[in-house]
C-alpha positions as a Markdown table, in Angstrom:
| # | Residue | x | y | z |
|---|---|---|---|---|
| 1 | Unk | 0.0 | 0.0 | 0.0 |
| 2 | Unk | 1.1 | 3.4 | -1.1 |
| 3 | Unk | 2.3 | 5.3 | 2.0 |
| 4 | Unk | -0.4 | 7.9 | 3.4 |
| 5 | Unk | 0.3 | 11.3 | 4.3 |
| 6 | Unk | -1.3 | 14.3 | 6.3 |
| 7 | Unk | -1.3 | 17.7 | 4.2 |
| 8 | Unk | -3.5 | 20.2 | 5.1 |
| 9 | Unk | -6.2 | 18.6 | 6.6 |
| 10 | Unk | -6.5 | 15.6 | 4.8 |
| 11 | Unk | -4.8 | 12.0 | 4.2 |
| 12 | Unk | -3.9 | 11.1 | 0.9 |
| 13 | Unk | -1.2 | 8.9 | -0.6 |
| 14 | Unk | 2.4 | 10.3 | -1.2 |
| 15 | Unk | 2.3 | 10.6 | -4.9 |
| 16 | Unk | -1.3 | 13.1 | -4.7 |
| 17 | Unk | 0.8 | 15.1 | -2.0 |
| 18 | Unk | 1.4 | 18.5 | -3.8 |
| 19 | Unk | 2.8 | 21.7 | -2.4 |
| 20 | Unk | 2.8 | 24.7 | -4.3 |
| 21 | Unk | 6.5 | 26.3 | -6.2 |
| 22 | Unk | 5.7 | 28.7 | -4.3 |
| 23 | Unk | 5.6 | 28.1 | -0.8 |
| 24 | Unk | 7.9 | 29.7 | 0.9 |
| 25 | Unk | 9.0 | 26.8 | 3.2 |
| 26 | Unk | 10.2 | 25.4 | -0.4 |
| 27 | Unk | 11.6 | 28.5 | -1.8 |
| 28 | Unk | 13.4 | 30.0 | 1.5 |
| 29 | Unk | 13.3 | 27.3 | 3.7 |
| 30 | Unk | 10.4 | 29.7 | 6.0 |
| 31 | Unk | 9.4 | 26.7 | 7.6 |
| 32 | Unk | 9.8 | 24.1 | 11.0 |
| 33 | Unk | 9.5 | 20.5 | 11.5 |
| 34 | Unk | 9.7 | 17.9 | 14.3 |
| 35 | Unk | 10.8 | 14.4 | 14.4 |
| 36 | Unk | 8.9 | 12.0 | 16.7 |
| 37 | Unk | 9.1 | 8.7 | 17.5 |
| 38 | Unk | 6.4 | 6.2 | 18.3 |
| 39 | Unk | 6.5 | 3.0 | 20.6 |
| 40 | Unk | 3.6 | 0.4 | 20.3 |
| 41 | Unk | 1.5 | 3.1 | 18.8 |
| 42 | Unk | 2.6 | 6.0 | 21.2 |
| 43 | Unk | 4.4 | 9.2 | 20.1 |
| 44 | Unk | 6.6 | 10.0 | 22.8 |
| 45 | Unk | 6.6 | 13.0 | 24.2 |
| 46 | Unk | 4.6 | 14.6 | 21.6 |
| 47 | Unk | 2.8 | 17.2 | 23.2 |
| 48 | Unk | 6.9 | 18.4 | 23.9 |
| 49 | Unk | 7.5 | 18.2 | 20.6 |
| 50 | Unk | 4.4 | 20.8 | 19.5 |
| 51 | Unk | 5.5 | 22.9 | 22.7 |
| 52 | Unk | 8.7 | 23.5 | 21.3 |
| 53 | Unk | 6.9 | 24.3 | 17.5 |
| 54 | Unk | 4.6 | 26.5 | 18.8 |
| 55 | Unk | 6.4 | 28.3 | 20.5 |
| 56 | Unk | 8.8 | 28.6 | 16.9 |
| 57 | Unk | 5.8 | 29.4 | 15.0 |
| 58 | Unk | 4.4 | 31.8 | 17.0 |
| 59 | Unk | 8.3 | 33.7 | 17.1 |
| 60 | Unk | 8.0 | 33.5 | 13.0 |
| 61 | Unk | 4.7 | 34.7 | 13.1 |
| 62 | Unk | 3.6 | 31.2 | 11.5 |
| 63 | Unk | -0.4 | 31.0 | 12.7 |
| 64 | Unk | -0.7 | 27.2 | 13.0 |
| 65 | Unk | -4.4 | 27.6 | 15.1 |
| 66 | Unk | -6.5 | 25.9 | 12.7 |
| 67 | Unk | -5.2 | 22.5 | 12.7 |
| 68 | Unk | -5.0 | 19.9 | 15.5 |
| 69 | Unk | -1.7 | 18.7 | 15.1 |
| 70 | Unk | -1.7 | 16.2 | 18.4 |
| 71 | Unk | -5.0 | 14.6 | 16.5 |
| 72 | Unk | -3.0 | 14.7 | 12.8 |
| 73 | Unk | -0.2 | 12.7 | 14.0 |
| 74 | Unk | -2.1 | 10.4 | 15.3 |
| 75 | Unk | -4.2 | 10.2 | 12.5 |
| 76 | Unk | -1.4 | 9.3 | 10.5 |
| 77 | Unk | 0.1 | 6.5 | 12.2 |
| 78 | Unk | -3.0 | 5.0 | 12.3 |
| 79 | Unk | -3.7 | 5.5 | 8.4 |
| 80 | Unk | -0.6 | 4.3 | 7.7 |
| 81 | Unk | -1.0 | 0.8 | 9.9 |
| 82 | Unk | 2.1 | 1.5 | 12.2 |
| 83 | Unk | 3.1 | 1.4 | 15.7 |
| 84 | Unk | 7.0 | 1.8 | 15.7 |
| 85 | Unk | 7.4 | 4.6 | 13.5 |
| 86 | Unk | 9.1 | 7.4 | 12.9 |
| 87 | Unk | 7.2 | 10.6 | 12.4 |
| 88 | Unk | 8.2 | 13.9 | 11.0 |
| 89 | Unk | 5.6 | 17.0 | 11.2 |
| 90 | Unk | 6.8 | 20.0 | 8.9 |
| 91 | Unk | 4.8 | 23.4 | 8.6 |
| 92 | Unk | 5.9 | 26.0 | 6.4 |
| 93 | Unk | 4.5 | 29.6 | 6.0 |
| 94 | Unk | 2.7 | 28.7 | 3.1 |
| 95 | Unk | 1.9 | 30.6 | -0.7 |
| 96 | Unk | 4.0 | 33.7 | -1.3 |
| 97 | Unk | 5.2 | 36.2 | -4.1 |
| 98 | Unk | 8.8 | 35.0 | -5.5 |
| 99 | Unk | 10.2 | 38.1 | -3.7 |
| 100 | Unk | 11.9 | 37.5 | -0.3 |
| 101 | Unk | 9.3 | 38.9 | 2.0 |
| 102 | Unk | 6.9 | 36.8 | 4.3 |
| 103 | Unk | 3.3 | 36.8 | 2.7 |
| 104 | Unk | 0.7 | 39.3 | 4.8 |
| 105 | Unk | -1.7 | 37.1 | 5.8 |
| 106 | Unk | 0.0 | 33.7 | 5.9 |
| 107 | Unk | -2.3 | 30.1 | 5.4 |
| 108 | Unk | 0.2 | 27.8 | 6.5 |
| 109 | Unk | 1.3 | 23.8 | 5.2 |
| 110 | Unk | 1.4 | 21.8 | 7.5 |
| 111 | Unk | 2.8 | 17.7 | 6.3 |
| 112 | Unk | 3.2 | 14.6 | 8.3 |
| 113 | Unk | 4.5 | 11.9 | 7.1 |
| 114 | Unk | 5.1 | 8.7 | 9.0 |
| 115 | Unk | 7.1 | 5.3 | 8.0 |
| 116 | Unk | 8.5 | 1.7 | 9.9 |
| 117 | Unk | 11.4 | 2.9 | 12.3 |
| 118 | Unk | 14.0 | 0.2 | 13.3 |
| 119 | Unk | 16.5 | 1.2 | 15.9 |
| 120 | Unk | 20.4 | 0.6 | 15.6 |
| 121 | Unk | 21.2 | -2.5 | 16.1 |
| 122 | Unk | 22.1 | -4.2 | 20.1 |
| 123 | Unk | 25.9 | -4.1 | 19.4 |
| 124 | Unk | 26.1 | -0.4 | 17.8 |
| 125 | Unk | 24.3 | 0.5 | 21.3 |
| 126 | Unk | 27.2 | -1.5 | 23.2 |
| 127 | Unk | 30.2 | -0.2 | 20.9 |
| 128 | Unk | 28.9 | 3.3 | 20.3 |
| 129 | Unk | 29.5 | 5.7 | 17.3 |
| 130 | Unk | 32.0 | 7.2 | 15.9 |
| 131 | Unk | 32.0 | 11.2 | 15.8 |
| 132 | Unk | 34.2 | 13.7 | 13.5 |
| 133 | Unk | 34.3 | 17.2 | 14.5 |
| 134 | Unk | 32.8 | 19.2 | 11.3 |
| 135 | Unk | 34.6 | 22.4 | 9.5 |
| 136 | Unk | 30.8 | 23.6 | 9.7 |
| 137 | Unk | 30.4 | 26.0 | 12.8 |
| 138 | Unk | 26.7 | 27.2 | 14.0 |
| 139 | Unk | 26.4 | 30.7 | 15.0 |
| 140 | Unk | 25.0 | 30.7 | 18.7 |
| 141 | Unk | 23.9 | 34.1 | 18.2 |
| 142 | Unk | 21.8 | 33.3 | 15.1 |
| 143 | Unk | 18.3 | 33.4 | 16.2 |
| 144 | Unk | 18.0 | 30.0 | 13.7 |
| 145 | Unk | 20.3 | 27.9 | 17.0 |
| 146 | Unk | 16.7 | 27.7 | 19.0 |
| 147 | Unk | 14.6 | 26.8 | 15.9 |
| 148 | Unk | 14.2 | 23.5 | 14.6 |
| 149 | Unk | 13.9 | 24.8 | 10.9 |
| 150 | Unk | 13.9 | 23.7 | 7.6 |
| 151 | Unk | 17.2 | 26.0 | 7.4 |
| 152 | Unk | 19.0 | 22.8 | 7.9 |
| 153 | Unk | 21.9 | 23.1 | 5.5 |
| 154 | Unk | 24.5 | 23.5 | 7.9 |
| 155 | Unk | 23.5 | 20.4 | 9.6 |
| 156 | Unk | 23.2 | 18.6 | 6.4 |
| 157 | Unk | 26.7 | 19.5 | 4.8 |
| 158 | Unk | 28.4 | 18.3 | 8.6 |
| 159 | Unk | 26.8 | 14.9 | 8.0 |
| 160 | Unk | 27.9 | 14.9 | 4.5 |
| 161 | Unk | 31.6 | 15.2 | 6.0 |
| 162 | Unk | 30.7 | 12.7 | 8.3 |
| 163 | Unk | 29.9 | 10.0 | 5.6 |
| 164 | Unk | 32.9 | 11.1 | 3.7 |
| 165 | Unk | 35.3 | 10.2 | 7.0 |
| 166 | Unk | 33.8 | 6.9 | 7.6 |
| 167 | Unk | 31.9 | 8.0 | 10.7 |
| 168 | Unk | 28.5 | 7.6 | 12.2 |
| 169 | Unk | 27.6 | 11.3 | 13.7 |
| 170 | Unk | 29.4 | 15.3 | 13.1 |
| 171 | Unk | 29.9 | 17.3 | 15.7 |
| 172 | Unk | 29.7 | 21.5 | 15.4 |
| 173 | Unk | 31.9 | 23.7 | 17.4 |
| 174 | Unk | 30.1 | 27.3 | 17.6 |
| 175 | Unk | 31.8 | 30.5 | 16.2 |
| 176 | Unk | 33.8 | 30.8 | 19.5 |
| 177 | Unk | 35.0 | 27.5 | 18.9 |
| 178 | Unk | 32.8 | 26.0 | 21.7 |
| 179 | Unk | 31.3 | 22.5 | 21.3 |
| 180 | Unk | 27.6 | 23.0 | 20.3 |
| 181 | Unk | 25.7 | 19.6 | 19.1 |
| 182 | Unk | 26.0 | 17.2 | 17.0 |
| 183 | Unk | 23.9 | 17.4 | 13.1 |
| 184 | Unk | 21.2 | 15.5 | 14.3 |
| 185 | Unk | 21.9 | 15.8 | 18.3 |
| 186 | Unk | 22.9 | 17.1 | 21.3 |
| 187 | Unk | 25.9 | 16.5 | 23.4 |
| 188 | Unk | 26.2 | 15.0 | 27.0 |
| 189 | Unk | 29.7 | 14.2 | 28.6 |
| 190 | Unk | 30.1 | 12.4 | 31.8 |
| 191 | Unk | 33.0 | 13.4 | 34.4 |
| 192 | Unk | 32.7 | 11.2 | 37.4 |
| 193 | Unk | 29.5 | 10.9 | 38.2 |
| 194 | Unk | 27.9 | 13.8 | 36.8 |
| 195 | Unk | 26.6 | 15.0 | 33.5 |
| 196 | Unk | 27.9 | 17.9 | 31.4 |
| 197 | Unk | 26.2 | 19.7 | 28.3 |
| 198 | Unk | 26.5 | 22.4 | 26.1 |
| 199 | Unk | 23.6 | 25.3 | 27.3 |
| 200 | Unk | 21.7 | 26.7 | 25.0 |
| 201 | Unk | 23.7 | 30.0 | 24.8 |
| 202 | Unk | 26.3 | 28.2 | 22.7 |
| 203 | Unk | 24.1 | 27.6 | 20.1 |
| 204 | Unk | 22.7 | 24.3 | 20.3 |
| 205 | Unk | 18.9 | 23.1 | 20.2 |
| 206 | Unk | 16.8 | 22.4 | 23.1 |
| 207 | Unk | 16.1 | 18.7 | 22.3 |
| 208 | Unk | 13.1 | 17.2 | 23.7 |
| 209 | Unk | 15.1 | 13.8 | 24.5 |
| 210 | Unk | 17.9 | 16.2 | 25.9 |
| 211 | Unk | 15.7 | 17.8 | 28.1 |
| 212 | Unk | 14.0 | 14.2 | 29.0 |
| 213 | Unk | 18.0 | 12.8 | 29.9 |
| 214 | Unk | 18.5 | 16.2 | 32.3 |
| 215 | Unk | 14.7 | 15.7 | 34.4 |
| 216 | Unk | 16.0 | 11.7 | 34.5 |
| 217 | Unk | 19.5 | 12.5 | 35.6 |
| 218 | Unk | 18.2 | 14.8 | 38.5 |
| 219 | Unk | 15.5 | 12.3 | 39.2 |
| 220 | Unk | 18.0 | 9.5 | 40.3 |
| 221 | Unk | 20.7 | 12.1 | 42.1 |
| 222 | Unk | 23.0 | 12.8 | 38.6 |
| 223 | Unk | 23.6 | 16.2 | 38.7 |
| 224 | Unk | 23.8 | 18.0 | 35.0 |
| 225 | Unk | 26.2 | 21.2 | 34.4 |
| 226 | Unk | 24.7 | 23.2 | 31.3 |
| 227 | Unk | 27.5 | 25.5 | 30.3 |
| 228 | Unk | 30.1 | 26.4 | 27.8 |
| 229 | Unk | 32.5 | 22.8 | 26.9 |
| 230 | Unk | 35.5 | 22.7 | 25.4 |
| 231 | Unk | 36.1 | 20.3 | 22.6 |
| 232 | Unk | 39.4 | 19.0 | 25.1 |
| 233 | Unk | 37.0 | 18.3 | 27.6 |
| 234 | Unk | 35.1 | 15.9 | 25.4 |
| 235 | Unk | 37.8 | 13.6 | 24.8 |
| 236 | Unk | 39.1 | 13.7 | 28.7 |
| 237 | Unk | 35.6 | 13.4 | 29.2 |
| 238 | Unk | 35.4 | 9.5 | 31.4 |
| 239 | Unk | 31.9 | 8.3 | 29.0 |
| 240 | Unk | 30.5 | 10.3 | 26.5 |
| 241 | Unk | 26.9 | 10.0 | 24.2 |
| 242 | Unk | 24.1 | 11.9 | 22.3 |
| 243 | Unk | 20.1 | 12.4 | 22.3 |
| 244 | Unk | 17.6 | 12.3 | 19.8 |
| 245 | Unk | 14.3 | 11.5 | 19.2 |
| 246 | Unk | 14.9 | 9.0 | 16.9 |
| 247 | Unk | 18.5 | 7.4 | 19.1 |
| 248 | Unk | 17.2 | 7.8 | 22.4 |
| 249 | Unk | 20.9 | 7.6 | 24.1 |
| 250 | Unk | 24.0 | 6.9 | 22.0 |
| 251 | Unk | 26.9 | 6.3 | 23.1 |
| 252 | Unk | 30.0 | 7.7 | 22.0 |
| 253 | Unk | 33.5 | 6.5 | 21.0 |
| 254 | Unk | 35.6 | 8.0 | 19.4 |
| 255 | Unk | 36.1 | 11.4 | 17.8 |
| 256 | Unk | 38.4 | 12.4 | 14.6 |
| 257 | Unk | 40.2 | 8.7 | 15.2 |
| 258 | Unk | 40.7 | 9.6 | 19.1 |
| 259 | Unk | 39.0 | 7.3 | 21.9 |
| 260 | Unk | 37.5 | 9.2 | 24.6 |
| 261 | Unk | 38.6 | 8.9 | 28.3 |
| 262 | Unk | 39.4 | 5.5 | 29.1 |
| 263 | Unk | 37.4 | 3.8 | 26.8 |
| 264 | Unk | 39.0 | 0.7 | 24.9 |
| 265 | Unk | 39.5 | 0.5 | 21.1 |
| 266 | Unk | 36.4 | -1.8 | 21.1 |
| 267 | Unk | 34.1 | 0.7 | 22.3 |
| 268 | Unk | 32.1 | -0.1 | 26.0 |
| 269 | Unk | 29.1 | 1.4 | 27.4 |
| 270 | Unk | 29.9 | 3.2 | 30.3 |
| 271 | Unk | 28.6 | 2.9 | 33.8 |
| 272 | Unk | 26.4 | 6.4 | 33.7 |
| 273 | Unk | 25.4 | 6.0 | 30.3 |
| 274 | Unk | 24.3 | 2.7 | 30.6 |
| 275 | Unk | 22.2 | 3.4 | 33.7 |
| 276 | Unk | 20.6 | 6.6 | 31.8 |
| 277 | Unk | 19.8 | 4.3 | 28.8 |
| 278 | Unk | 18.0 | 2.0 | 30.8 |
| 279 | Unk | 15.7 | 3.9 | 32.6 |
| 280 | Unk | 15.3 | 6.0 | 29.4 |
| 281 | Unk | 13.5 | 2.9 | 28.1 |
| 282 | Unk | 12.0 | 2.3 | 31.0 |
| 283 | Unk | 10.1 | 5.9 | 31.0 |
| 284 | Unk | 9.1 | 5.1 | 27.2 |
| 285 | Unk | 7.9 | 2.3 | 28.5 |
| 286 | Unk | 5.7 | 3.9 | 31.3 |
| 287 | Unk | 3.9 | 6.8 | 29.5 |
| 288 | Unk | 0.3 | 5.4 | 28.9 |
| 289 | Unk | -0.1 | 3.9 | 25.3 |
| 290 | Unk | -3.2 | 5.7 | 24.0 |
| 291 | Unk | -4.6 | 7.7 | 21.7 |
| 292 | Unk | -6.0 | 11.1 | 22.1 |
């Protein structure tokens, strides 16, 4: 069966799906999107996830009060026959002139697609990825650092290098040469027995899964240090992973050929990391599996 998708209102299948030239999520990249993921018909943390793009929208001016977005997810996981899934909910700012300015009175596209996730395999979750650190540098004082937006060519060109070198994930250093996030994640080091991450003053997104990790650590007595990280800190760092939706918790390696802390060549989960991943799963596990 042809894959189903939400646009506008109503499901379709993907080949009917048409957006106009025009659209200035397409021409200028004036749009937003989220990435869920969805466990035995749950979509974690969704209502999060729209948080975080309202609170975009609204800062872009992007009205978005005409739709029900927590029902249109929903709507198309069900459509679409899945329970694992991966989901990805874009909006845009809709029909414009060809000209560079916003239209007036905006009537926004909103697009969710969703298709069969599979997680990384057991053993990539033991031996962890491996990370270069990417010529691509975010600007932490570009308003663009707290948006999830469709302005995602930075991010796309430090994977690129990524795939070039052999290597799983990129990380970006900021304009001060601060560590910011990864293309696709954000950044947690472990020192002893506490957690360290970039704050969102250098530049890197407020992740949903990263802000799920922080509540989790302080929950079971970890205590988290958002702040300003050197990239030397990283690789003295004792255990080391990333957060997204999509991951969960992955744990980390090696960067640009280097092993960090005390890790062996054959890559091991460490202690902290492991205990974070666990009862990560376990609070997947224990939000209620319904629908709205």
């Amino acid at each position: 069966m042809e894959q189903l998708v939400y646009l506008n209102g109503t499901l379709l299948p993907r080949g009917q799906a048409v957006i106009s030239p025009f659209d200035h999520g397409f021409l200028y990249g004036y749009s937003l999107f989220e990435t869920m993921r969805a466990y035995s018909g749950h979509i974690f943390r969704l209502q999060q996830h729209l948080d975080r793009l309202t609170c975009s929208a609204n800062f872009l001016s992007l009205p978005l009060d005409h739709f029900d977005l927590e029902k249109a997810c929903y709507d198309t996981l069900t459509a679409n026959n899945l329970e694992d899934a991966r989901i990805r909910l874009t909006v845009s700012i809709g029909e414009g002139e060809s000209a560079p300015d916003p239209p007036p009175h905006p009537r926004p596209t909103v697009l969710i697609s969703a298709s069969d996730y599979t997680p990384p395999s057991p053993e990539t979750y033991r031996s962890g990825f491996k990370t270069i650190v990417s010529s691509i540098r975010q600007n932490s004082q570009s308003p663009l650092s707290r948006l999830k937006s469709a302005n995602y060519l930075n991010n796309l060109l430090a994977r690129k290098e990524a795939r070039a070198a052999g290597a799983d994930e990129a990380l970006l250093l900021n304009e001060r040469g601060s560590l910011c996030e990864g293309s696709t994640s954000n950044v947690f080091l472990v020192k002893g027995h506490a957690l360290i991450t970039p704050n969102e003053e250098c530049g890197c997104l407020p992740g949903v899964t990263r802000q799920a990790v922080i509540e989790l650590a302080a929950e079971i007595g970890i205590p988290v240090a958002q702040r300003e990280v050197q990239l030397e800190e990283l690789l003295q760092a004792d255990e080391a992973f990333i957060t997204n939706s999509l991951l969960e918790l992955m744990p980390l390696r090696e960067v640009d050929g280097k092993h960090i802390g005390g890790q062996s060549e054959k890559g091991e989960t460490g202690e902290v990391t492991e205990r974070l991943m666990i009862i990560y799963r376990e609070l997947v596990a224990g939000e209620p599996d319904r629908l709205p």
